[in-house]
C-alpha positions in Angstrom: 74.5 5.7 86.3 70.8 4.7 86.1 70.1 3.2 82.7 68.2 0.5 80.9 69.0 -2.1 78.8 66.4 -3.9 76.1 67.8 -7.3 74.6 66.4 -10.5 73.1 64.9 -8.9 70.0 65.6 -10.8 66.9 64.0 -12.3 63.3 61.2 -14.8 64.0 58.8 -16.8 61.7 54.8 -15.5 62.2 53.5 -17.9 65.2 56.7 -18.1 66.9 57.9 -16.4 69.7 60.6 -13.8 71.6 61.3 -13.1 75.1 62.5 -9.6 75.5 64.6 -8.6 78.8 65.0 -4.8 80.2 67.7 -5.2 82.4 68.0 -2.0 85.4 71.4 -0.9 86.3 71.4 2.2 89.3 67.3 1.6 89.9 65.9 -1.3 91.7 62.3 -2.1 89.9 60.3 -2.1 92.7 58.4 0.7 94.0 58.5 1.7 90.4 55.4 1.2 87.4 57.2 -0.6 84.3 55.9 -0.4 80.8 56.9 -1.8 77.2 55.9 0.5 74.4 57.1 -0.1 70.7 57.4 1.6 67.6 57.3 0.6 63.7 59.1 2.7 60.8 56.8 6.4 60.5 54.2 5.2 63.2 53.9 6.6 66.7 54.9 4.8 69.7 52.2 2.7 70.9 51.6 1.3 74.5 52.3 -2.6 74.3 51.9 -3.5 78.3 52.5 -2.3 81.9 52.6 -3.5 85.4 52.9 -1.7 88.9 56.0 -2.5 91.0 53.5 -4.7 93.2 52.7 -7.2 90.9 48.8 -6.8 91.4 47.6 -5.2 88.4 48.4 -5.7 84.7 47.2 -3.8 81.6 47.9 -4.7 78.0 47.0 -3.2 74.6 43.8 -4.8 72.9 46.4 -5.9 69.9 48.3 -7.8 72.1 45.9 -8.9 74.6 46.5 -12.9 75.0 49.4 -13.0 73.1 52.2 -11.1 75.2 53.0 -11.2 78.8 55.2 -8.7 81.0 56.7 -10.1 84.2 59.6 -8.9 86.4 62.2 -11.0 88.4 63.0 -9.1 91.3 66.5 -10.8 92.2 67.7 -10.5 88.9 66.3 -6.9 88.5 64.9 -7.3 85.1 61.7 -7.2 83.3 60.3 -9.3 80.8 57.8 -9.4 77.6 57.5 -12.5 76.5 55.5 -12.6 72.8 54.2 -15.6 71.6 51.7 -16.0 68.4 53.6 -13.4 66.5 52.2 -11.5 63.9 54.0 -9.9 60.8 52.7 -6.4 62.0 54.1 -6.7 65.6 56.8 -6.0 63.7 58.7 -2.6 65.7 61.3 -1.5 67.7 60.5 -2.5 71.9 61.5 0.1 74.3 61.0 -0.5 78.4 60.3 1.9 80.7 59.7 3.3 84.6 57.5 5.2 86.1 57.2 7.2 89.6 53.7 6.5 89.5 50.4 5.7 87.4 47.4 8.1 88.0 44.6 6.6 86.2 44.9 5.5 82.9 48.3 7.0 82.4 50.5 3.9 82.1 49.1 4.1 78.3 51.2 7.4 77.6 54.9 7.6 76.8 55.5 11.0 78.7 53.9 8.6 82.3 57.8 7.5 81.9 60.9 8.7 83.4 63.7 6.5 82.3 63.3 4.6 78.9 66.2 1.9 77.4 67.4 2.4 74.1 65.2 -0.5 72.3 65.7 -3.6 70.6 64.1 -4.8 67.0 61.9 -7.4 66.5 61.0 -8.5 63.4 58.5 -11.2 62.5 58.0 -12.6 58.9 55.3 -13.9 56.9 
């Protein structure tokens, strides 16, 4: 009943850009942390961006920093990354995620999470 659902992923040119969309179906985003994590072919998952349900605070990894975005739309219950200035090696598979709660610096760790979506590839060429 509660799930999420990644889309928008696709092949892109290096400097282009994607907009990926995590729709919720049985969990309304707010109240809730959301994250977008991603993971290449025999690396570990790595933290791409978060946000708290309120809007007021944003944190993004220092490889992305300036280059990706993560937004929500409240009436449309979905959350967005949008990636411009693509790079070869953002190349991975994006998962989105929720959270109950962020204690510290914890929106940077997978196991933070509660619910994850099923991911969606992106792939950028050189």
């Amino acid at each position: 009943q509660v799930q999420l659902v990644e889309s928008g992923g696709g092949l892109v040119q290096a400097g282009g850009s994607l907009r990926l969309s995590c729709a919720a179906s049985g969990r309304t985003f707010s109240r809730y942390g959301e994250g977008w994590f991603r993971q290449a072919p025999g690396k570990e998952r790595e933290f791409v961006a978060a946000m708290w349900w309120s809007g007021g605070n944003t944190y993004y990894a220092d490889s992305v920093k300036g280059r990706f975005t993560i937004s929500r739309d409240d009436a449309k219950n979905t959350i967005y990354l949008q990636l411009n200035s693509l790079k070869p090696e953002d190349t991975a598979v994006y998962y989105c995620a929720t959270a109950i709660s962020f204690n510290g610096r914890a929106y940077e760790r997978s196991d933070a999470y509660d619910l994850w979506g099923q991911g969606t590839q992106v792939t950028v060429s050189s």
